[in-house]
C-alpha positions as CSV (number, residue, x, y, z in Angstrom):
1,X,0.0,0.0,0.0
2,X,1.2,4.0,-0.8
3,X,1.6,5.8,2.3
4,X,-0.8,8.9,2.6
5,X,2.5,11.5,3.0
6,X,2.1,13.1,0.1
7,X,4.9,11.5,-2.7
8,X,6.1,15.2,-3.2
9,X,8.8,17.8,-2.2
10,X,7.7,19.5,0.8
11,X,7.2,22.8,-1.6
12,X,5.7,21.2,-3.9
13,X,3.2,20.0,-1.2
14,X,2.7,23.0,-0.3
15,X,2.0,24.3,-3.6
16,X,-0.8,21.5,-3.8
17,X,-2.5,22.4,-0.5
18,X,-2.6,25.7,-1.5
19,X,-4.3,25.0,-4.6
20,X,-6.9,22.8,-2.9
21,X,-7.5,24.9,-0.7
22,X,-8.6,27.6,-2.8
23,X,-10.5,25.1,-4.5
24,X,-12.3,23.4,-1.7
25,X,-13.1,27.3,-0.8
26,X,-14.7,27.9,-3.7
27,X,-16.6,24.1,-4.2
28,X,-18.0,24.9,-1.0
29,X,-18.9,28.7,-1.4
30,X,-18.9,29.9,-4.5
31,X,-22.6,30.5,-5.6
32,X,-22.9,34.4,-6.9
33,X,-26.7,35.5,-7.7
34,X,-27.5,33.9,-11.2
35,X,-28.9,37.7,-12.5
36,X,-25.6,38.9,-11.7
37,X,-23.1,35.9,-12.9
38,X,-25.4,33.5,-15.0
39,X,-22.5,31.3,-16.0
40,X,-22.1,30.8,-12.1
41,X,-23.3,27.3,-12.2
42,X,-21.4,26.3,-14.7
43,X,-18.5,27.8,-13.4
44,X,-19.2,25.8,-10.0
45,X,-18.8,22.3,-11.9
46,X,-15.8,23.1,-13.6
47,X,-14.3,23.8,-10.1
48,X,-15.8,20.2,-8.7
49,X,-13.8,18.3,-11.8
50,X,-11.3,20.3,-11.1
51,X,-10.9,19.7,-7.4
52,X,-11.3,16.0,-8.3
53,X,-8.3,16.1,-10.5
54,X,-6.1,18.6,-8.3
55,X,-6.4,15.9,-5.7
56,X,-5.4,12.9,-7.3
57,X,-2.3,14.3,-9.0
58,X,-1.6,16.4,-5.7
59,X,-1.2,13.2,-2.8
60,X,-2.3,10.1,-5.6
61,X,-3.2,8.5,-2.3
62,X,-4.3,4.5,-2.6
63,X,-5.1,3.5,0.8
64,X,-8.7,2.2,1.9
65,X,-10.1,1.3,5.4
66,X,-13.5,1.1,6.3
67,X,-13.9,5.0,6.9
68,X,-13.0,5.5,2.9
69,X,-15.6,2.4,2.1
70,X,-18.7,3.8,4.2
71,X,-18.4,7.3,3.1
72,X,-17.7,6.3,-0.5
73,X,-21.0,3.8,-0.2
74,X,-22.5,7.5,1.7
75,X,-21.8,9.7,-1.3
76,X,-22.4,6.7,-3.7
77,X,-26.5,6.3,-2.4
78,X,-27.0,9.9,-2.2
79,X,-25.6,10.4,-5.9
80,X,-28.0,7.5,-7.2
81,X,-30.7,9.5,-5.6
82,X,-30.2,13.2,-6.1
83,X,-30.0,11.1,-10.6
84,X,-32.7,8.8,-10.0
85,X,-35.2,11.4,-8.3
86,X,-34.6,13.9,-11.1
87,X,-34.8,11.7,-13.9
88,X,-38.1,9.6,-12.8
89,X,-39.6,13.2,-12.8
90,X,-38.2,15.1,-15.5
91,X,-36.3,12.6,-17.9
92,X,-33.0,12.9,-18.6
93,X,-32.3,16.1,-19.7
94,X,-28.6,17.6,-19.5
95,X,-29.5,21.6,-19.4
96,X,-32.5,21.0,-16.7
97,X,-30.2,19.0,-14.4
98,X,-28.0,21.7,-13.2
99,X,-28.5,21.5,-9.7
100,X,-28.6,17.4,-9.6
101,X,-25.4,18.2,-11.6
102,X,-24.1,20.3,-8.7
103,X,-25.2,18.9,-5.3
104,X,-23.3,15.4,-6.9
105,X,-20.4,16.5,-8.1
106,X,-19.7,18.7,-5.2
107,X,-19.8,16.3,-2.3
108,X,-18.1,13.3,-4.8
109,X,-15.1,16.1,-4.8
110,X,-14.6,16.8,-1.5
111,X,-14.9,13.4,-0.7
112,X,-12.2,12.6,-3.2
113,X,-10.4,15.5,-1.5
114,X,-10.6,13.9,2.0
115,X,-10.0,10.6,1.1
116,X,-6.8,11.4,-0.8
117,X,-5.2,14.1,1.1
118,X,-5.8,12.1,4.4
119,X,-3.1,13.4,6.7
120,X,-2.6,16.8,4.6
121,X,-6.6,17.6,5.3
122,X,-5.6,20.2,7.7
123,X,-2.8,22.1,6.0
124,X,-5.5,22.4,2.8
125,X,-8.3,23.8,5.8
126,X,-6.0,26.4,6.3
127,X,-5.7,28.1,3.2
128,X,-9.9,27.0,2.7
129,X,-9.6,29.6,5.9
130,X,-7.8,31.9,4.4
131,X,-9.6,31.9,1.2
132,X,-12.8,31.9,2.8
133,X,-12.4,34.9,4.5
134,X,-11.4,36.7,1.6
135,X,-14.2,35.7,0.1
136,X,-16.9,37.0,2.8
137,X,-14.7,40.0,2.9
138,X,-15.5,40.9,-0.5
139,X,-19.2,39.9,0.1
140,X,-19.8,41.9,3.3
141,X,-17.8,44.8,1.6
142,X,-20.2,45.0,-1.8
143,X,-23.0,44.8,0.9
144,X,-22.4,47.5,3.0
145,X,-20.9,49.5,0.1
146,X,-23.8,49.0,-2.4
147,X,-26.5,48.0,-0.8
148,X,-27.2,45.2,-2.9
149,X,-25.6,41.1,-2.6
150,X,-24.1,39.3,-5.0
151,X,-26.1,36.4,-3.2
152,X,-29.2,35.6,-1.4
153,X,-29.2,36.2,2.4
154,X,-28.6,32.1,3.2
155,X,-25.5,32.3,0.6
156,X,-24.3,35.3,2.3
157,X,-24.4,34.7,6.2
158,X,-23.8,30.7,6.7
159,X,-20.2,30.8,5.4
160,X,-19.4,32.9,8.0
161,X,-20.1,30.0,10.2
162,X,-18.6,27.7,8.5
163,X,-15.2,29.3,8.2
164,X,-15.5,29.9,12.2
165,X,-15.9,26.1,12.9
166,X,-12.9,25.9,10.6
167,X,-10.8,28.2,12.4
168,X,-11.5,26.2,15.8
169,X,-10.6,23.1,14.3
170,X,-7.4,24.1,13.3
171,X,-5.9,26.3,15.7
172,X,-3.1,26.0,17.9
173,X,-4.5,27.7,20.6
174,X,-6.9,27.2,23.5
175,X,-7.5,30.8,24.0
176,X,-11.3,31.5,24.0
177,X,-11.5,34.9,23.2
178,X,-11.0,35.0,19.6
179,X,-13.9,32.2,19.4
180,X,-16.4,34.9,20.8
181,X,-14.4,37.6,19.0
182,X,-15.7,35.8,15.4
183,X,-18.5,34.2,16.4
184,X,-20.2,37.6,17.3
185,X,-18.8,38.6,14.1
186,X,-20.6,36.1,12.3
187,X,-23.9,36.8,14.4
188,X,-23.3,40.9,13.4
189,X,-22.8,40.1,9.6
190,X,-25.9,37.5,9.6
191,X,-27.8,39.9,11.2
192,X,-26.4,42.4,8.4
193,X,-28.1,40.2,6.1
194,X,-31.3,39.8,7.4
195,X,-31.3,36.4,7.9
196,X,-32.3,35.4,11.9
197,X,-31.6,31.3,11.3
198,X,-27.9,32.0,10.7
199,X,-28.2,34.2,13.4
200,X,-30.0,32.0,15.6
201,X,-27.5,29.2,14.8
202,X,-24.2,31.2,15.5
203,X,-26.0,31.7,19.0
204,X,-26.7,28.3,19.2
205,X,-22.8,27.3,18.3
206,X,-21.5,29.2,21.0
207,X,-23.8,28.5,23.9
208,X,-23.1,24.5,22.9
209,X,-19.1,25.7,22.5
210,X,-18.9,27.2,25.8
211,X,-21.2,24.1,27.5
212,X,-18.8,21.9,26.0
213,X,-17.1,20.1,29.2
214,X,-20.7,19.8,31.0
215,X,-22.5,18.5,28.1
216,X,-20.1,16.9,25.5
217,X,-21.2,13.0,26.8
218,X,-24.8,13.8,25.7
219,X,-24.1,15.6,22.4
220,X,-21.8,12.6,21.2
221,X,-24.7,9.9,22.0
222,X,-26.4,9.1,18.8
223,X,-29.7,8.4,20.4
224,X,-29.7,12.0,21.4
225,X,-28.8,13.5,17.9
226,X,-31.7,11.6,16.6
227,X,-33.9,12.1,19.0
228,X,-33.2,15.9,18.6
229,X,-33.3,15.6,15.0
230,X,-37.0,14.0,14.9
231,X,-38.4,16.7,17.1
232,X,-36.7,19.9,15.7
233,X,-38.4,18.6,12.2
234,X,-41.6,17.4,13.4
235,X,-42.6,19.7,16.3
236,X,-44.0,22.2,14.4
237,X,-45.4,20.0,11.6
238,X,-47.8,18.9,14.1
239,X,-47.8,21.2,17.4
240,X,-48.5,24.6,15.4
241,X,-50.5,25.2,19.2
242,X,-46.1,26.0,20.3
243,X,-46.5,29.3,18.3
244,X,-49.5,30.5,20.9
245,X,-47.0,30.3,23.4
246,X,-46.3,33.8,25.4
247,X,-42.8,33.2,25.5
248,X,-42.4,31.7,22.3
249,X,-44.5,34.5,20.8
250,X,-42.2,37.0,22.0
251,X,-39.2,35.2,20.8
252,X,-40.8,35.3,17.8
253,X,-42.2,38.8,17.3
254,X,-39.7,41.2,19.4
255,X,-36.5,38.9,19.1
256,X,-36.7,37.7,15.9
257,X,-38.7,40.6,14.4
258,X,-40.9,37.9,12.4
259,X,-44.8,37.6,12.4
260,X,-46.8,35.3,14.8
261,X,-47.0,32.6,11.7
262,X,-42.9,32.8,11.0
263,X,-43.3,34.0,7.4
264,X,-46.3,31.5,7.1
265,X,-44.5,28.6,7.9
266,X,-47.4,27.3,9.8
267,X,-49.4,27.9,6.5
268,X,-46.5,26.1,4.4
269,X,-46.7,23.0,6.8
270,X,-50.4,22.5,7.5
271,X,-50.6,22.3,3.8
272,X,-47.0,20.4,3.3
273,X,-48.8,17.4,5.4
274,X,-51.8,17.7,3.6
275,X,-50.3,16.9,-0.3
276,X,-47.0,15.4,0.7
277,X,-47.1,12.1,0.3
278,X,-47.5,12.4,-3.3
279,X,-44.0,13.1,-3.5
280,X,-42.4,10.3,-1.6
281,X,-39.7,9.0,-4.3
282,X,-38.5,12.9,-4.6
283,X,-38.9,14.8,-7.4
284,X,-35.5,15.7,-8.0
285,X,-33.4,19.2,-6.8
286,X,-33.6,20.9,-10.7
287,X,-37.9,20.5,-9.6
288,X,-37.7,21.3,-6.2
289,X,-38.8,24.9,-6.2
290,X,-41.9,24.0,-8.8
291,X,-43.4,21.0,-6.4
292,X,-42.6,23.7,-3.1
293,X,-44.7,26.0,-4.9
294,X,-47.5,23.3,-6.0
295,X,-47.6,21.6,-2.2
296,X,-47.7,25.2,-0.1
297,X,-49.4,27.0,-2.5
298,X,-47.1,29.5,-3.7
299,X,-44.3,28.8,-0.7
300,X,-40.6,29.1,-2.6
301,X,-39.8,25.8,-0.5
302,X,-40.9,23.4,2.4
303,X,-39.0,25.6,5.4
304,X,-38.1,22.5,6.9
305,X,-34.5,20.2,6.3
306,X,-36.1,17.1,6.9
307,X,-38.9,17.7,4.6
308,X,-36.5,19.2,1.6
309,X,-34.6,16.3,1.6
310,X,-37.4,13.9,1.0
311,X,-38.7,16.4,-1.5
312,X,-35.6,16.2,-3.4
313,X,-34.3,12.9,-3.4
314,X,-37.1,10.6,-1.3
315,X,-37.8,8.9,1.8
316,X,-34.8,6.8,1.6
317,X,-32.3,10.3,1.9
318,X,-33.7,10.3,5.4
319,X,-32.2,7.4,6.5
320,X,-28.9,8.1,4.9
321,X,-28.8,11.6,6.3
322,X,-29.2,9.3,9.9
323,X,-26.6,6.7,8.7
324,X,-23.9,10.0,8.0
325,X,-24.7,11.4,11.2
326,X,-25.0,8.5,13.4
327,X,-21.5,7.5,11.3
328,X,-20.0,10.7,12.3
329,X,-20.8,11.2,16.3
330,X,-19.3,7.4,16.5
331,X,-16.2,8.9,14.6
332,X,-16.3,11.9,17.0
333,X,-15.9,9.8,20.2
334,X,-12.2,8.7,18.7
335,X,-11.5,12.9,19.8
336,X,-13.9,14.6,21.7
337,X,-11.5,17.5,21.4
338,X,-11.3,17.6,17.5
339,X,-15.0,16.6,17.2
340,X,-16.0,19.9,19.5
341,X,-16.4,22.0,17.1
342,X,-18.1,20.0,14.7
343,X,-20.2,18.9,17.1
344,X,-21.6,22.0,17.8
345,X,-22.5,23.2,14.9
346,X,-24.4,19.8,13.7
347,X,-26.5,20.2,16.5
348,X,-27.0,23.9,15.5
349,X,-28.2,23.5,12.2
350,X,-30.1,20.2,12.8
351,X,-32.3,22.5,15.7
352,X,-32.9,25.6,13.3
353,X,-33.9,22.5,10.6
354,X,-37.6,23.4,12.5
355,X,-37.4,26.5,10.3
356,X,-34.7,26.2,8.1
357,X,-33.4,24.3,4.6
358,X,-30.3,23.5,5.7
359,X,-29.2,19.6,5.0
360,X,-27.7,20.8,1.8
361,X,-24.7,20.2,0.0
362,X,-22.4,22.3,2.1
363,X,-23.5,20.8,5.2
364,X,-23.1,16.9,3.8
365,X,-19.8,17.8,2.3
366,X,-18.6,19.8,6.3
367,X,-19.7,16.6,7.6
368,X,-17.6,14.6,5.5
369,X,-14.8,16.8,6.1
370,X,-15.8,16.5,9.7
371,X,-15.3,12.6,9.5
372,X,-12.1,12.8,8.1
373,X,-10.8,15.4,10.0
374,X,-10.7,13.3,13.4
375,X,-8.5,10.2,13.4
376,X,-9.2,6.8,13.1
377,X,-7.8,5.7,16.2
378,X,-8.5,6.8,20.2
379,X,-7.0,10.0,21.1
380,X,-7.1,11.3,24.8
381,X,-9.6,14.5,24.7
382,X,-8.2,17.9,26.0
């Protein structure tokens, strides 16, 4: 077997990591509004295949274990049914399956990424850092100079998130400061934006960060990701009563500055459980938006993670989207310390997943990362 130390000079491994980097940065969050940049989508697969080949001729890495098998058999299921769902709707049709196009070659390429770069995986997150930031920067910057963004609010406030679980996972430092430093910054900016999930889920990420020692043995345990995860997405599917609440009202209406029905979600969901069933194999992502606007009557999608996912690929996603998590939390155990921050921020988005779309590509492919990030074998947590 070919060890995973990358077969190059050391400058020509760094070279490669930079280069990875920059393109991991950009497979994960490049997606520029298509009125501004319609080539955009395009652009995004280009950078996929290119990421795929980058990583092979970078660290031409051989070695398989049972991590590389069960996230390969992962990425190979959800593939099949992001194709399968589309097709069985639509036919197949090259120029209306963008977005299948997309959300398959993106998370087979970080994948390949991870599974080749093995121990180099943290020198190519640093430059995804670096990049990442730059790349906000010149979001936030157009924003507050213009007015205007070159994304929707989602596009524009979760990377900041993302880059900050990054920048905990990497760090050489135990100093807490800076953690509250940027994660306020990424509240501020998602705030900036409008958009009160992100913000919700920054303050979610920290109050789980900071909770860490007291609460780490709970957050690891399958059964109480799960658990968590059936509740956040059914609770308001069938206990609309909640929003009647006084204390849930106000959280709503003074905190979050939304209306009692939050956006008419309650309208989306009394209707979603009405004509949903009808779409149980998934319609495919390239018709996701059309079927959201046929089963909530005019709703641009379901407001709810577990309920997108079925939309788009079927019932059978659920239980993958279990399988990856359950897969990862047992993975997390082997490091409690380098699993923290990951941690966190799957329990963040899987609670704002009551409200929010957000079991997308980016969050599949951070979890992958996430897997391949901690080690294989027991390491004494910090």
């Amino acid at each position: 077997m070919i060890s995973d130390r990358c077969p190059a000079s050391i400058r020509n491994c760094f070279i490669s990591d930079i280069i990875n980097g920059l393109l991991l940065c950009l497979v994960l969050f490049f997606n520029i509004e298509y009125s501004i940049f319609p080539q955009g989508g395009k652009i995004k697969l280009y950078l996929c295949v290119a990421l795929c080949i980058s990583s092979f001729v970078s660290y031409k890495v051989k070695v398989y274990d049972i991590r590389d098998a069960s996230l390969l058999g992962i990425v190979t299921v959800l593939i099949f049914l992001a194709c399968r769902a589309q097709i069985d709707s639509s036919g197949f049709d090259f120029y209306r399956m963008s977005l299948t196009f997309q959300f398959c070659l993106t998370i087979f390429s970080v994948f390949f990424l991870c599974q080749t770069s093995k121990s180099r995986l943290t020198d190519v997150l640093r430059f995804t850092l670096l990049f990442g930031v730059v790349y906000v920067v010149i979001l936030d910057l157009y924003f507050m100079s213009t007015g205007r963004s070159l994304a929707n609010k989602f596009i524009c406030s979760y990377p900041h998130l993302y880059l900050l679980v990054i920048y905990i996972a990497i760090r050489r430092t135990e100093k807490k400061i800076p953690v509250y430093v940027f994660s306020f910054i990424a509240f501020a900016f998602s705030l900036m934006y409008k958009c009160s999930t992100a913000a919700i889920a920054c303050v979610l990420f920290i109050v789980l960060f900071s909770f860490w020692e007291f609460i780490s043995s709970y957050l690891l345990s399958p059964v109480v990701a799960l658990v968590t995860l059936f509740i956040s997405d059914t609770i308001l599917l069938f206990s609309s009563s909640i929003l009647k609440s006084q204390w849930v009202n106000y959280f709503i209406v003074d905190v979050l500055g939304k209306d009692p029905s939050l956006t008419g979600r309650t309208g989306i969901y009394s209707s979603a459980i009405e004509k949903f069933f009808v779409y149980y194999k998934g319609v495919g992502l390239d018709n996701n938006h059309l079927a959201s606007l046929v089963i909530t009557n005019g709703g641009p999608n379901l407001q709810n993670g577990v309920l997108d996912i079925i939309l788009s690929f079927g019932w059978v996603s659920v239980l993958v989207l279990v399988f990856l998590i359950v897969y990862f939390l047992f993975s997390g155990k082997l490091s409690i310390h380098k699993s923290k921050p990951f941690v966190c921020f799957m329990y963040s988005f899987i609670l704002i997943s009551c409200v929010e779309i957000v079991f997308d590509q980016m969050f599949i492919s951070f979890m992958i990362i996430a897997i391949y990030f901690i080690p294989k074998t027991m390491e004494k947590s910090i």
